[in-house]
Each structure stands twice: as C-alpha cells, then as structure tokens.
LORO-466516 format. One record per residue (C-alpha): x, y, z. Coordinates in pm, 1 decimal. Last residue first. Layout:
N
<site><u>X</u><v>Y</v><w>Z</w></site>
...
// end
This chain:
368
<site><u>10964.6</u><v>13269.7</v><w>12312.5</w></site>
<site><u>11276.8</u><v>13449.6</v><w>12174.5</w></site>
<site><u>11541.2</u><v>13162.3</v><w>12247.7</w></site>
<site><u>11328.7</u><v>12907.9</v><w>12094.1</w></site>
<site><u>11362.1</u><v>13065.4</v><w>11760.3</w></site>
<site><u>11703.8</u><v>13129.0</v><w>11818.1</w></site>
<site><u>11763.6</u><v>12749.0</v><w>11942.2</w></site>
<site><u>11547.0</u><v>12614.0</v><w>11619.5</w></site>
<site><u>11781.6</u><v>12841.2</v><w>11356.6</w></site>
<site><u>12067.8</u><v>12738.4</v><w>11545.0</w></site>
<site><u>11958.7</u><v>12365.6</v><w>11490.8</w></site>
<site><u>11856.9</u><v>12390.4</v><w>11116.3</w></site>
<site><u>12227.7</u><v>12584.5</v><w>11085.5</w></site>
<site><u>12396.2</u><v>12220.2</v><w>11213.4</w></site>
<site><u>12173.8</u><v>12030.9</v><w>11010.1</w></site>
<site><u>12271.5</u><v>12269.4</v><w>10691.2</w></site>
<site><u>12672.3</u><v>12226.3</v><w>10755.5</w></site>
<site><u>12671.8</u><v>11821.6</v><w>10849.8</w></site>
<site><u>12434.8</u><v>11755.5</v><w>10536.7</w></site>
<site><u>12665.8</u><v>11912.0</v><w>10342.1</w></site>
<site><u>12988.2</u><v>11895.9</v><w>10400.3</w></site>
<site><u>13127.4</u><v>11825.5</v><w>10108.4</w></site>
<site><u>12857.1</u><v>11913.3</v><w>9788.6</w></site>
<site><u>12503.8</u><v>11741.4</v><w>9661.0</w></site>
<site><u>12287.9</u><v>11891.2</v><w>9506.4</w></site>
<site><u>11948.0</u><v>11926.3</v><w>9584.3</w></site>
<site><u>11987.7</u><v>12342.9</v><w>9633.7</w></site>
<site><u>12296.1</u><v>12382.8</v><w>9537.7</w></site>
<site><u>12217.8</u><v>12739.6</v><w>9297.3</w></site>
<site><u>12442.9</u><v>12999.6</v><w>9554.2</w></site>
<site><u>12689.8</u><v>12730.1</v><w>9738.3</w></site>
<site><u>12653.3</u><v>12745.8</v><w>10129.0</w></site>
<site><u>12890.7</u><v>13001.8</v><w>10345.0</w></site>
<site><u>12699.5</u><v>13110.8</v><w>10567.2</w></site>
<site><u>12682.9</u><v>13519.9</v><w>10486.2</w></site>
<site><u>12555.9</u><v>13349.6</v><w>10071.2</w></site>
<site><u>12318.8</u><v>13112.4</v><w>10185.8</w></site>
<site><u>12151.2</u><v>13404.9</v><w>10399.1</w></site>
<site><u>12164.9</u><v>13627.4</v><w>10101.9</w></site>
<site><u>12054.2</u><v>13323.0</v><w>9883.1</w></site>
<site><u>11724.5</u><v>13289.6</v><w>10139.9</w></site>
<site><u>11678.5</u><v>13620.1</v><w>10210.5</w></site>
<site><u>11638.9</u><v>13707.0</v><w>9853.5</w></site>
<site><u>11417.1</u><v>13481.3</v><w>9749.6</w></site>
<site><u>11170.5</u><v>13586.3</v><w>10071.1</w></site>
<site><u>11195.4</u><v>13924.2</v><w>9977.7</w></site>
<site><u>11094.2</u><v>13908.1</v><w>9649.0</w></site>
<site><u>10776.9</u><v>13665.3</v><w>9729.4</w></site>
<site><u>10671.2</u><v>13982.6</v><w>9993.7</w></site>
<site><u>10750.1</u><v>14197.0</v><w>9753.5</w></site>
<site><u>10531.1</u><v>14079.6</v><w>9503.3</w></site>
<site><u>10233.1</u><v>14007.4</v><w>9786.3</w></site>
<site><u>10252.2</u><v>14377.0</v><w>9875.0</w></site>
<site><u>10274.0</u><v>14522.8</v><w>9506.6</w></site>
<site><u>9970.7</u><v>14295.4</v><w>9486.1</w></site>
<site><u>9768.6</u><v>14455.0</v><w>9789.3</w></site>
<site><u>9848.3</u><v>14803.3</v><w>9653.8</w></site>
<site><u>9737.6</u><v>14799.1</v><w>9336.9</w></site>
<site><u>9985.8</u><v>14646.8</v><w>9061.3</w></site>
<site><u>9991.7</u><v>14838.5</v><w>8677.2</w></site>
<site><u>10336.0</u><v>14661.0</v><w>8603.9</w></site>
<site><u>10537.2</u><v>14924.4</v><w>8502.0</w></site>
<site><u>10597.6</u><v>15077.1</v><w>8834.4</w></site>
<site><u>10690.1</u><v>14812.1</v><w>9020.3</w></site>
<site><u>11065.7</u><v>14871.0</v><w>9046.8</w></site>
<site><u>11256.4</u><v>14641.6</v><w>9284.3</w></site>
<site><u>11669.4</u><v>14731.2</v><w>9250.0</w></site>
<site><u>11740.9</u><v>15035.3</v><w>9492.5</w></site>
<site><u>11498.6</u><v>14922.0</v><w>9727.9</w></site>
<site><u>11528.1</u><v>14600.3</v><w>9729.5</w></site>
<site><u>11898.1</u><v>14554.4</v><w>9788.7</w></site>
<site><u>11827.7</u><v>14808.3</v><w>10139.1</w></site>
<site><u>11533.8</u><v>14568.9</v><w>10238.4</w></site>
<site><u>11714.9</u><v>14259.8</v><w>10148.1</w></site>
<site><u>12040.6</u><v>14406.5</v><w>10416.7</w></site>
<site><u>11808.4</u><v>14476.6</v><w>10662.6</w></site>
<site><u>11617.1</u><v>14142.1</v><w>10673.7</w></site>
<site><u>11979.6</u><v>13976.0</v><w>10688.5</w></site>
<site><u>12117.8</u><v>14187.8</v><w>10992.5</w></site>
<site><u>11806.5</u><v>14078.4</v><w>11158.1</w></site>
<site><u>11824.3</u><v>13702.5</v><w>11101.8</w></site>
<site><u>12145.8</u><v>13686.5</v><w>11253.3</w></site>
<site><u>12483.0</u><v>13758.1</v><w>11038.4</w></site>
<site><u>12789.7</u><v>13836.2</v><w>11281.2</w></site>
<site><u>12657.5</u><v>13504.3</v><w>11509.2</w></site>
<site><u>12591.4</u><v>13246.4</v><w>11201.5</w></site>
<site><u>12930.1</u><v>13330.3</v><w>11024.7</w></site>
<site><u>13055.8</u><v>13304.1</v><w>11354.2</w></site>
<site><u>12948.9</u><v>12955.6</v><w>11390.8</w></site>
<site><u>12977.3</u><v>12799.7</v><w>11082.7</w></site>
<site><u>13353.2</u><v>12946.1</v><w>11074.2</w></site>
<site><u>13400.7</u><v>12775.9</v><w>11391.7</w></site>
<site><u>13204.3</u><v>12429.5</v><w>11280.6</w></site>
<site><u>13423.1</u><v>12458.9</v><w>10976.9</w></site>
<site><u>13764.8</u><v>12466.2</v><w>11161.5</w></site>
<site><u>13626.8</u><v>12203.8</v><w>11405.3</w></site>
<site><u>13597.2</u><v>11957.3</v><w>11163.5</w></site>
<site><u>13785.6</u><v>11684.6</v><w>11383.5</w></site>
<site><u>13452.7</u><v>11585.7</v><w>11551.7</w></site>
<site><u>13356.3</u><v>11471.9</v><w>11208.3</w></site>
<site><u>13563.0</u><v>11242.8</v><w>11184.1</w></site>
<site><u>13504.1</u><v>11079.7</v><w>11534.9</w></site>
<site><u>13141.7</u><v>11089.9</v><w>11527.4</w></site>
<site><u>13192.7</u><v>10901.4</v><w>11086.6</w></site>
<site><u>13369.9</u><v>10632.2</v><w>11211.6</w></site>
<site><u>13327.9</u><v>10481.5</v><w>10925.2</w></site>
<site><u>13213.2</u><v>10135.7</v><w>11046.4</w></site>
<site><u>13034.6</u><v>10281.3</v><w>11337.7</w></site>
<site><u>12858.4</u><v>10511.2</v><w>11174.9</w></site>
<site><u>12750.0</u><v>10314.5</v><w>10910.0</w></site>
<site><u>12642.3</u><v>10001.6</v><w>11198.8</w></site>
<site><u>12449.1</u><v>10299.8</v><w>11378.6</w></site>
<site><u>12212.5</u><v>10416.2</v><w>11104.1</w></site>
<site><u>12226.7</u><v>10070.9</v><w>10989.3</w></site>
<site><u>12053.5</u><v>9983.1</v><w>11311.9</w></site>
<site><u>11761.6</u><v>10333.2</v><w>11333.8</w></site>
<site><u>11679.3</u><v>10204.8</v><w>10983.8</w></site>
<site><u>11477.2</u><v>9903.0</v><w>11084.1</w></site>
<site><u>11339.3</u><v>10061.7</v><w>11351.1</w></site>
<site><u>11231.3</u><v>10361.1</v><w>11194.3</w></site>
<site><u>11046.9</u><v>10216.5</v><w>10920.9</w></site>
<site><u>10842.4</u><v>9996.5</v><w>11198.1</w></site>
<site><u>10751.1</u><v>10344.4</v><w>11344.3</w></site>
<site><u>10927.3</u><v>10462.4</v><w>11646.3</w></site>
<site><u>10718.9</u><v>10477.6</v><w>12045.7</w></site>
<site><u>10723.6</u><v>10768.5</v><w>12254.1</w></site>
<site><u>10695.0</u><v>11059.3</v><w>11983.4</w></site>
<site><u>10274.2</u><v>10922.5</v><w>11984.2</w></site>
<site><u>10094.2</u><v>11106.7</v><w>11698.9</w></site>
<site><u>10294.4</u><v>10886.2</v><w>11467.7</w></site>
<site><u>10523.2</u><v>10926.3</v><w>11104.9</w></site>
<site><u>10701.4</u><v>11206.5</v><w>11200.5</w></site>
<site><u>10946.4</u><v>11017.6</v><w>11418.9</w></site>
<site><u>11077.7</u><v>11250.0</v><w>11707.7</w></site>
<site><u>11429.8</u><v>11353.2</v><w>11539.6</w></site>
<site><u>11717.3</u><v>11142.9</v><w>11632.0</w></site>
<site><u>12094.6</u><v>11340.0</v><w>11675.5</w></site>
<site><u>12418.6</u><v>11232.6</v><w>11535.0</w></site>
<site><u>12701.8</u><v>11380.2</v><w>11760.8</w></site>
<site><u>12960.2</u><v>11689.9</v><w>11698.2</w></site>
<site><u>13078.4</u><v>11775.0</v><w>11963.4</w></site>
<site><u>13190.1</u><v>12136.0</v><w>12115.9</w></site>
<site><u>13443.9</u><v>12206.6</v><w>12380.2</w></site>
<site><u>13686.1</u><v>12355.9</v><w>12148.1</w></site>
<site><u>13417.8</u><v>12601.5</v><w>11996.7</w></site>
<site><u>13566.0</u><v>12930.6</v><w>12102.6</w></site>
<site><u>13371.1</u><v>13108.3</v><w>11910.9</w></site>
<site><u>12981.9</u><v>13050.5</v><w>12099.7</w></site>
<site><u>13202.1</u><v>13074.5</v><w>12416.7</w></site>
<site><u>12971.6</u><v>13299.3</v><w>12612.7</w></site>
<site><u>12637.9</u><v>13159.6</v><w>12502.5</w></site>
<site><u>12813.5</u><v>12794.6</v><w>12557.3</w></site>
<site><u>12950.6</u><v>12846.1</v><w>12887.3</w></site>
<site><u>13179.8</u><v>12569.0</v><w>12908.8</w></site>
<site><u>13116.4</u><v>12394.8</v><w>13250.9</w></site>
<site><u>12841.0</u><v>12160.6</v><w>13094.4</w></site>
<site><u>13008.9</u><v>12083.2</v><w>12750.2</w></site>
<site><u>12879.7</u><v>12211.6</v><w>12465.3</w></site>
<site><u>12649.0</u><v>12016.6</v><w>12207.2</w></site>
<site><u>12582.0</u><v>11987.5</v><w>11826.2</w></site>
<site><u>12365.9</u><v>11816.2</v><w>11662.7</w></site>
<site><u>12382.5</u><v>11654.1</v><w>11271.7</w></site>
<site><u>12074.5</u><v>11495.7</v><w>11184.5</w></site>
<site><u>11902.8</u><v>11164.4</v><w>11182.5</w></site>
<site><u>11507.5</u><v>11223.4</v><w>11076.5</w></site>
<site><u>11639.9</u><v>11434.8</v><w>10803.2</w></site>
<site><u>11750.8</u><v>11182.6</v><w>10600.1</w></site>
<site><u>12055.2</u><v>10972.5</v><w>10723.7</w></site>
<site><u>12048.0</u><v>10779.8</v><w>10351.3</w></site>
<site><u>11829.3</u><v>10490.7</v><w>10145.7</w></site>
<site><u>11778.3</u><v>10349.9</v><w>9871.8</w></site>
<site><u>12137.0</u><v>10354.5</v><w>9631.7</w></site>
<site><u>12272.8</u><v>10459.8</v><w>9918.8</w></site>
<site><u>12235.7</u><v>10118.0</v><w>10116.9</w></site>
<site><u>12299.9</u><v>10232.8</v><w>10478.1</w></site>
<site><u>12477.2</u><v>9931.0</v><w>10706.5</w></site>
<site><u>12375.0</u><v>9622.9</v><w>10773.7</w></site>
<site><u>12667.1</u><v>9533.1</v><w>10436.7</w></site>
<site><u>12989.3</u><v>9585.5</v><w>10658.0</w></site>
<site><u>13065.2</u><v>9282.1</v><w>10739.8</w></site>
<site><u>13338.1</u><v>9271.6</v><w>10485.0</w></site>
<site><u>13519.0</u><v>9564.0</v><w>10631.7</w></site>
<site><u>13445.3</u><v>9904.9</v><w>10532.7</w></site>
<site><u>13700.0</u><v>10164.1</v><w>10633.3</w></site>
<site><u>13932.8</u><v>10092.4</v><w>10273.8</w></site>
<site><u>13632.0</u><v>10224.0</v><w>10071.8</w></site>
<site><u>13514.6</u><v>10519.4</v><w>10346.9</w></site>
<site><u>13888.4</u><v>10628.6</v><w>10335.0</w></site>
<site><u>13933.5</u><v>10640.2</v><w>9925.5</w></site>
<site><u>13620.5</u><v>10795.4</v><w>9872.3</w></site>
<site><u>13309.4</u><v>10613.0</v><w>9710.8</w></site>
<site><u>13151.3</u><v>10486.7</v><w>9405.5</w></site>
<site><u>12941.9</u><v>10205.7</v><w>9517.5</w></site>
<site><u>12892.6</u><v>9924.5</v><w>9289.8</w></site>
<site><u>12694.0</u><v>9624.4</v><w>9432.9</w></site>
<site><u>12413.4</u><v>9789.0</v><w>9211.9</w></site>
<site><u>12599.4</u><v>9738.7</v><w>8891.9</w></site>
<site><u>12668.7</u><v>9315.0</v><w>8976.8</w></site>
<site><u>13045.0</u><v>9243.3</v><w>8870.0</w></site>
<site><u>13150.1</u><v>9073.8</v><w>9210.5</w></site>
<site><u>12782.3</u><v>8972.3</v><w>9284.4</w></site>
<site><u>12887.5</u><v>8616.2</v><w>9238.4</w></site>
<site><u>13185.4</u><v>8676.0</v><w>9409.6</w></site>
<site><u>12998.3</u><v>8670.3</v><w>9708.2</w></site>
<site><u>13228.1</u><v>8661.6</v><w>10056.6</w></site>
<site><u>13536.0</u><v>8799.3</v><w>9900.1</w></site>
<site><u>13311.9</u><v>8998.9</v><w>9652.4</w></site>
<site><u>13226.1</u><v>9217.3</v><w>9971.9</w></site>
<site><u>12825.6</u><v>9303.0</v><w>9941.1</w></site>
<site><u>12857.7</u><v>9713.6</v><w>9924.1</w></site>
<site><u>13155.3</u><v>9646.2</v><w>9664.0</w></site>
<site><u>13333.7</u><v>9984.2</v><w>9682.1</w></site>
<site><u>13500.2</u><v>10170.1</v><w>9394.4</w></site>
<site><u>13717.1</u><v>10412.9</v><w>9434.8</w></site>
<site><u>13585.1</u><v>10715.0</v><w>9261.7</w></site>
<site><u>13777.3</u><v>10836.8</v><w>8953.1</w></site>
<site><u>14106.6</u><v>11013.2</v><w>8851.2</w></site>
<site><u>14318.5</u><v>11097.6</v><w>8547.3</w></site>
<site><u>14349.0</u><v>10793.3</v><w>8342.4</w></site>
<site><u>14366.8</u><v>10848.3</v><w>7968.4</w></site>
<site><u>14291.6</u><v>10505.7</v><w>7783.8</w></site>
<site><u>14067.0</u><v>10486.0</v><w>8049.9</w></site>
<site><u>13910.2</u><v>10777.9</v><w>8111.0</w></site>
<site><u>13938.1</u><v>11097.0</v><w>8206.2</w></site>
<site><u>13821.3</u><v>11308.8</v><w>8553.2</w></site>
<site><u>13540.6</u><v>11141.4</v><w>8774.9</w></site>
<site><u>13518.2</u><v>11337.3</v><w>9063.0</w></site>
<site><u>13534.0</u><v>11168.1</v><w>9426.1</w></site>
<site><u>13501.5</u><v>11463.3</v><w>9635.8</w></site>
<site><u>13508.2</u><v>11414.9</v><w>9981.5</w></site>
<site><u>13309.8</u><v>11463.2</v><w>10300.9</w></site>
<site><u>12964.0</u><v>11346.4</v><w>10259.5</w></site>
<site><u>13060.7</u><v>11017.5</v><w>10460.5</w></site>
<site><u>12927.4</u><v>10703.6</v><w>10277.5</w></site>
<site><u>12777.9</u><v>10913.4</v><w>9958.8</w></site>
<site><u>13132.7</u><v>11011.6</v><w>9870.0</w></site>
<site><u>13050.9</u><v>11354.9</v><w>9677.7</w></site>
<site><u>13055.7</u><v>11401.7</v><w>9272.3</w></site>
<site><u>12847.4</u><v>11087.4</v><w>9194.1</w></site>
<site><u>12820.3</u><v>11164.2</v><w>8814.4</w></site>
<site><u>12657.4</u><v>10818.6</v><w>8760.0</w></site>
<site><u>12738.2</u><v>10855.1</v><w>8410.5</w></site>
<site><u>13108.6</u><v>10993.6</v><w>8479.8</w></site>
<site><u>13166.0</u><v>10686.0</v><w>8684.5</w></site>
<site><u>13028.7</u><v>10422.8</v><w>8446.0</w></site>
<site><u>13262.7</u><v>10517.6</v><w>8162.9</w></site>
<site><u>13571.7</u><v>10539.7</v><w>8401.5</w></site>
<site><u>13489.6</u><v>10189.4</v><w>8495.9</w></site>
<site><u>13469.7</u><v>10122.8</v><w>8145.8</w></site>
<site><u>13206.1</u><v>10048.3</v><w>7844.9</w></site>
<site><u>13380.8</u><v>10121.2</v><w>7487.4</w></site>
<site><u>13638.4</u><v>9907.3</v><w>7527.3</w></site>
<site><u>13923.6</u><v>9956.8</v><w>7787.9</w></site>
<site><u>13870.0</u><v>9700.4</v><w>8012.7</w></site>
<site><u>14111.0</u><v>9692.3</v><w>8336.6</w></site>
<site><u>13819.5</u><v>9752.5</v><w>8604.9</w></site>
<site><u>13559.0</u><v>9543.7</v><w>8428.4</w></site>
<site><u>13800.4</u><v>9228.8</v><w>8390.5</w></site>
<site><u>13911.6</u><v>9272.8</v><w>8771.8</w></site>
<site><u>13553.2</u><v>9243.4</v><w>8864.2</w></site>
<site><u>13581.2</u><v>8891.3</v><w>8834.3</w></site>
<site><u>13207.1</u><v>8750.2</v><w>8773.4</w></site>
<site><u>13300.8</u><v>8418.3</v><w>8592.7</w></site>
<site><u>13634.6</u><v>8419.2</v><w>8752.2</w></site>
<site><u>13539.5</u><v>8407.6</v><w>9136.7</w></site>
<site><u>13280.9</u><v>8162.5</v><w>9027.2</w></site>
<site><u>13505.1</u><v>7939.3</v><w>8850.9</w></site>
<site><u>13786.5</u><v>7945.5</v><w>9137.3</w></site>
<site><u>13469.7</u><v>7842.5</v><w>9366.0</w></site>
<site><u>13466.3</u><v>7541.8</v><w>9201.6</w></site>
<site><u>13808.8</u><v>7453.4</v><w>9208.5</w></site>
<site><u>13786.9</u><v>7467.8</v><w>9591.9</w></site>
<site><u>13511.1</u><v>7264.3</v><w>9599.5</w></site>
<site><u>13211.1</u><v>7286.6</v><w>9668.3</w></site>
<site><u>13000.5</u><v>7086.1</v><w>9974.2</w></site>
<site><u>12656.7</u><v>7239.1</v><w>10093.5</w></site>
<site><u>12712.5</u><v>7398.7</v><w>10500.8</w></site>
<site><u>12527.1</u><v>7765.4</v><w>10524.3</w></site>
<site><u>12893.2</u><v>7892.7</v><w>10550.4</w></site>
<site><u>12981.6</u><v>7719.7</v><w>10233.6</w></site>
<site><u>13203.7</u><v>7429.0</v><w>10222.1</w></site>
<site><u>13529.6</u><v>7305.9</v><w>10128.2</w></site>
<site><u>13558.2</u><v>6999.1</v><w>9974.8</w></site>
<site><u>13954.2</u><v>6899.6</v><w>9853.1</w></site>
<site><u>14065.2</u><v>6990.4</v><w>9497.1</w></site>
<site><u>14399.3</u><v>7189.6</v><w>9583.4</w></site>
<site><u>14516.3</u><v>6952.4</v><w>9897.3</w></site>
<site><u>14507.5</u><v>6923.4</v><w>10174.2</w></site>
<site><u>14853.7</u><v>6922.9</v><w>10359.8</w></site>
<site><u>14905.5</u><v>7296.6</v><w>10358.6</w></site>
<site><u>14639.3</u><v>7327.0</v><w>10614.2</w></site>
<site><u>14297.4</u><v>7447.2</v><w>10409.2</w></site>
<site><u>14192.2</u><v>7812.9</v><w>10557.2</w></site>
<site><u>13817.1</u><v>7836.4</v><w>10443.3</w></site>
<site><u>13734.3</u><v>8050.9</v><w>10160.7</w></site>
<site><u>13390.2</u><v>8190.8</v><w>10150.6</w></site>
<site><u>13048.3</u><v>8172.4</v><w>9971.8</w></site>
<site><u>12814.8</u><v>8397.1</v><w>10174.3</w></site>
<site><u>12406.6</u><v>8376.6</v><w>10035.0</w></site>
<site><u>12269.9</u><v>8191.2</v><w>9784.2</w></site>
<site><u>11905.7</u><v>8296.0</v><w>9873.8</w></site>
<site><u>11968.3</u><v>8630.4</v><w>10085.2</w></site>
<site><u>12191.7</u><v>8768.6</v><w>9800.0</w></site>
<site><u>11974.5</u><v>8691.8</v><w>9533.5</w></site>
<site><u>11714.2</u><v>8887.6</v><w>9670.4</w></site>
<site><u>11923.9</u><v>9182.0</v><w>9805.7</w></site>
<site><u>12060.7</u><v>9218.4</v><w>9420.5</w></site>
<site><u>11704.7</u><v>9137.9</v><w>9285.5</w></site>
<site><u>11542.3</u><v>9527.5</v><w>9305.0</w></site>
<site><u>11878.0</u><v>9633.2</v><w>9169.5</w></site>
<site><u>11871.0</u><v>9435.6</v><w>8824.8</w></site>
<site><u>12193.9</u><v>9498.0</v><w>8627.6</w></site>
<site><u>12481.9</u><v>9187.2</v><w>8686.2</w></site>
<site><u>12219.3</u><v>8996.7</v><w>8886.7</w></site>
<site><u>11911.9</u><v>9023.3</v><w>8694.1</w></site>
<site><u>12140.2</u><v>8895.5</v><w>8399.8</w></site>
<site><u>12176.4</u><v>8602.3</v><w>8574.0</w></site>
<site><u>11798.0</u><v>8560.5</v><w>8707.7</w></site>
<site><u>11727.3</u><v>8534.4</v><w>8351.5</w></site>
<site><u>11966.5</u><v>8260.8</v><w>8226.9</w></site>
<site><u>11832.6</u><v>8086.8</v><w>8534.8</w></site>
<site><u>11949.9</u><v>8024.6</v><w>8907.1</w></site>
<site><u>12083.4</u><v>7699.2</v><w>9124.3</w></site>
<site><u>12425.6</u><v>7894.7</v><w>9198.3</w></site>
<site><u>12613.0</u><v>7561.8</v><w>9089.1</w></site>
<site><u>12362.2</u><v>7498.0</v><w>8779.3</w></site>
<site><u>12392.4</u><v>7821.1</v><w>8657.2</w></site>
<site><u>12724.9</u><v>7878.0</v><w>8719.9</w></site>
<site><u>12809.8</u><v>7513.0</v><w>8505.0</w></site>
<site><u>12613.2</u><v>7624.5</v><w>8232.5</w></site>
<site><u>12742.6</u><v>7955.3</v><w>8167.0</w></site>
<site><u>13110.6</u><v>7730.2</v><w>8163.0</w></site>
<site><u>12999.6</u><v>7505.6</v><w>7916.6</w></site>
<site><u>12814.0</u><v>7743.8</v><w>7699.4</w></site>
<site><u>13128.5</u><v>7994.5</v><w>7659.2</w></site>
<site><u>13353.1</u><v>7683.3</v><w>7585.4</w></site>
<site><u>13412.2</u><v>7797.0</v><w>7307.3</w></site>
<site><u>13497.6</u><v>8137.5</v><w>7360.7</w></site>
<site><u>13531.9</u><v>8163.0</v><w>7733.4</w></site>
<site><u>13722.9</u><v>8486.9</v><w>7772.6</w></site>
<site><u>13510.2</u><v>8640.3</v><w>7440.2</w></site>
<site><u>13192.5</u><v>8488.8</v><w>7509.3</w></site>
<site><u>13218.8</u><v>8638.7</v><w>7880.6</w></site>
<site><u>13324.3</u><v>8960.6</v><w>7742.6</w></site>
<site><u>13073.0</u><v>9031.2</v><w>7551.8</w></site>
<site><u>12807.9</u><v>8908.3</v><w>7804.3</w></site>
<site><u>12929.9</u><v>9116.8</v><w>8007.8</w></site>
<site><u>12932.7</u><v>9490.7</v><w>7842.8</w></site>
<site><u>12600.5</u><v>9416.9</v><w>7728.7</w></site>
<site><u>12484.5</u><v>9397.0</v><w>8088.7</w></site>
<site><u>12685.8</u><v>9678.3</v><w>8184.9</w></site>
<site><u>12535.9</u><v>9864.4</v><w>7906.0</w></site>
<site><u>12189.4</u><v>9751.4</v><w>7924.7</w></site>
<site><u>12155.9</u><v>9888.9</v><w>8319.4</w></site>
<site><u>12399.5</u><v>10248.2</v><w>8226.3</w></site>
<site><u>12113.4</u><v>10307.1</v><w>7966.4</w></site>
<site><u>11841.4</u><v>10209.9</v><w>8221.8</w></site>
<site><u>11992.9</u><v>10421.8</v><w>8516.7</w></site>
<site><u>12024.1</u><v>10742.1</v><w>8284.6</w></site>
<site><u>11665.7</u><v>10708.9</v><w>8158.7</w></site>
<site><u>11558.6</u><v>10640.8</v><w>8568.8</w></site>
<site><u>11764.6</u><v>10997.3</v><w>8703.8</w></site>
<site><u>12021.6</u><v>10895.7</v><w>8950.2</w></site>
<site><u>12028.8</u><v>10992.5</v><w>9279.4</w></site>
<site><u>12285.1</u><v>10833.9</v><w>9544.9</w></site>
<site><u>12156.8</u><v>10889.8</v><w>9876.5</w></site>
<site><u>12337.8</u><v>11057.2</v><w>10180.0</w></site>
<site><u>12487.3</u><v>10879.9</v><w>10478.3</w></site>
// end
C-alpha cells in the first residue's frame, strides 16, 4: 500500500553488505568445494558470476531474473519414486530432485536469519528503518536489538515465495519487512500485487468513505455504524479525457486489486470504526472556522513585527505565511495527526489523511 523509502547511500551500503555477507558464508559452508558447487548453480540457472551477485543485491534485475528462470517447484512424488527421480519445472526442463536440494541450499535464507556475525537480519532491519508495515499501513514493525540480543523485528516476507524460487531466497530486494498478519496473509501467488520497494496506492487510489442510503449521513455524522470504508479511484491526472486511464494506470489499477484482495485490506479496515468516529468528530467540533479563530487569537498575542522595519504590504504577506503554518499544525494538532510527520510514515496513515482530503472536498463542495 505505501512505498518503502530508502535514501540511495543507505541502499548501497546495505547492497555491498548483503553481498559481502554471502559470499562469506558460501566459502565458509562449502569450503572446498566452494568452486564446485558455484559452478554447478551457475550452470543449472544458465547465469554468470555477475548476474549472481545481481541477484542477491541488484533490484533493477530481481524482476529480470525472475521472468527468465522463472517458478522452480516441488511436485508431489508417490512414495514409490524414489529420492533421485526427474521432476520438472513448471515451464517443463528435467531436474532432479537432488538438484533442486542444491538450489534451495545455495540461497537458504535460513543461514541469513540465524547468523550472528557482523551482518544480521536484525542488522538489515534497523538500516532500512521501516517503522510501519508497508503492505497494510496498520502496524508497527520496529526493529528493537539484535541478534545476540533479540528483542523484536519485522517479519520478514519474501515478495517472490522462496518455495517457488529459491534462487531469490537470499536476494535483498525479495526482502520485505512486514507485519506479522500481512506476512502470513500472502500466499505464494501473491507477487501481481504492489511492489513497495517501487510502487504504493498513491494518491490516485484513496481511502473513501460512504453511508448507507437510509442512514442520514448529515444527521448521523457520529454515529458512524453504517459507514464503509472502500478504496476509491481518482480521475487519472495524466489525460485531458477522465473517460479513458493511462497505460500507467492500467497496469497498476490490477495489483491495486490483487493487494487488496490478498490482505484483505476493505475488510480490515472496515473494523476501524473507533478511529473513523474519533476522525469524524474531531473533524465536526473543529471546522475550518473554529481553526482560523483560534490562529488569529495565537497570533496576536505571539506575532510582533515591530522590529523588523516592514510597511504595510509586507507585514501583510508575513502574516499571511504565519497564518498559513499555523493552521496547518493547529489543524494537525484538533485531528489527531503527529506534529513534524509530514513524509513519514505512521499507522494509519494514508487511511486517516484520505479520509480528511474527502471532508475537506465535501465542505468545500457543500458551500458552492
């Protein structure tokens, strides 16, 4: 639902980290026969030494890699057949089993969950700092510890399932750090959906909200029990016509719905009525008037020009840029929304500042 945003110096450290991180331990579970067994991946996966370590670090080639190789998978072998029989890959070529065991343990992520060295899990969480699930914007997933002293991290979700491509098992960009529900929701067809390392909901798929027919909705603005919560579709920005959707739009507009159908995210948020309520009458005790007044009255026992040699049209413009700041944390402040969060990211928060985008557009409307 929301991106993941990592400044580029932090991304390239945590890149030649990971990758160091492998081939470290690689040499040191193969030892020996380290050059053997590199070999042998290579030559079953059909890439280079380079287009390896693309995989563990390289975002740009983890979609790439993924289309060309594609879904190895386990078929169910009757007890009969036995351990070294072909199986094949969906797209048909013959491995065996034993083959696919080598795989699975070249890029077991197991190893980079239990190490303890100097590059962890925990290690890689706190330099993300991913603070909010990015799959449902509900949940804090703080990274607290480490791993000699385990506290508590994000789950960790593979956005390509390792059970269908354990060679992207250990990849950095299949990583997504994510809430305990949203990791256990996805099932391993679950990669149409949003990518957050590159995409998110944006503004172009907001939170709406809408009353039943019979319920009276200017009467029973409180009483929000007949209220839903739905994901709306703003008229694409991108063309004069609002008929037709932009190319962008249409390939979006299908992991829009695959994410919210794997996490269920209508349903979950239609149980958030507590902080649609308090939303609400936050919103109705503190309109725009009650706002303007309150600025004017802060202003006028705090703003003092008189040292700063101003005529009359600057002293004008000054407190017209005063005012404005201070409407918008006052308003922040009566509706509940974090003073300073301004491109952060925080529970709820897509879902509380669509939701006060729409009463702002109804009130507007409502005065016309």
């Amino acid at each position: 639902m929301i991106k993941i945003a990592i400044a580029e110096e932090t991304l390239k450290d945590i890149e030649d980290k990971h990758w160091k991180w492998f081939k470290t331990h690689l040499k040191r579970t193969y030892s020996s026969k380290y050059e053997s067994e590199r070999s042998f991946i290579l030559n079953k996966l059909k890439i280079t030494e380079d287009e390896l370590e693309k995989i563990i670090k390289d975002k740009s080639f983890l979609f790439e890699i993924q289309k060309r190789i594609g879904i190895i998978k386990r078929k169910e072998l009757p007890k009969e057949v036995k351990h070294d029989e072909p199986l094949e890959y969906l797209e048909g070529i013959q491995h065996s089993n034993k083959t696919i065991d080598r795989i699975e343990k070249f890029f077991s992520y197991d190893y980079f969950e239990k190490a303890e060295g100097k590059w962890t899990i925990y290690e890689l969480c706190s330099k993300l700092n991913i603070n909010v699930c990015p799959y449902c914007n509900r949940q804090y997933i703080f990274t607290v510890g480490s791993a000699k002293e385990k506290r508590t991290r994000p789950e960790i979700d593979h956005f390509f399932p390792k059970a269908l491509y354990p060679y992207l098992a250990c990849s950095l960009y299949n990583f997504i750090p994510s809430c305990h529900i949203c990791n256990h929701s996805k099932s391993d067809d679950g990669e149409n959906i949003i990518y957050p390392y590159d995409e998110d909901f944006g503004k172009d798929f907001p939170f709406r909200v809408k009353f039943d027919k019979d319920s009276g909705e200017s009467d029973n603005l409180v009483d929000i029990k007949n209220a839903h919560v739905f994901f709306g579709k703003n008229n694409c920005r991108g063309l004069k016509s609002t008929i037709d959707e932009c190319q962008a739009c249409k390939r979006k507009l299908p992991k829009i719905k695959a994410s919210l159908k794997t996490f269920h995210l209508k349903d979950i948020y239609n149980e958030h009525k507590i902080d649609l309520k308090d939303l609400f009458d936050r919103y109705r005790n503190y309109s725009k008037p009650k706002i303007d007044e309150i600025t004017k009255l802060i202003l006028k026992e705090t703003l003092d020009t008189s040292g700063l040699h101003l005529n009359d049209v600057q002293k004008e413009q000054l407190y017209k840029r005063v005012v404005s700041t201070y409407t918008k944390r006052i308003k922040r402040t009566i509706l509940g929304l974090p003073l300073g969060a301004e491109g952060k990211e925080y529970p709820l928060r897509k879902f509380k500042e669509d939701i006060i985008k729409q009463l702002d557009e109804t009130a507007r409307n409502m005065k016309k």
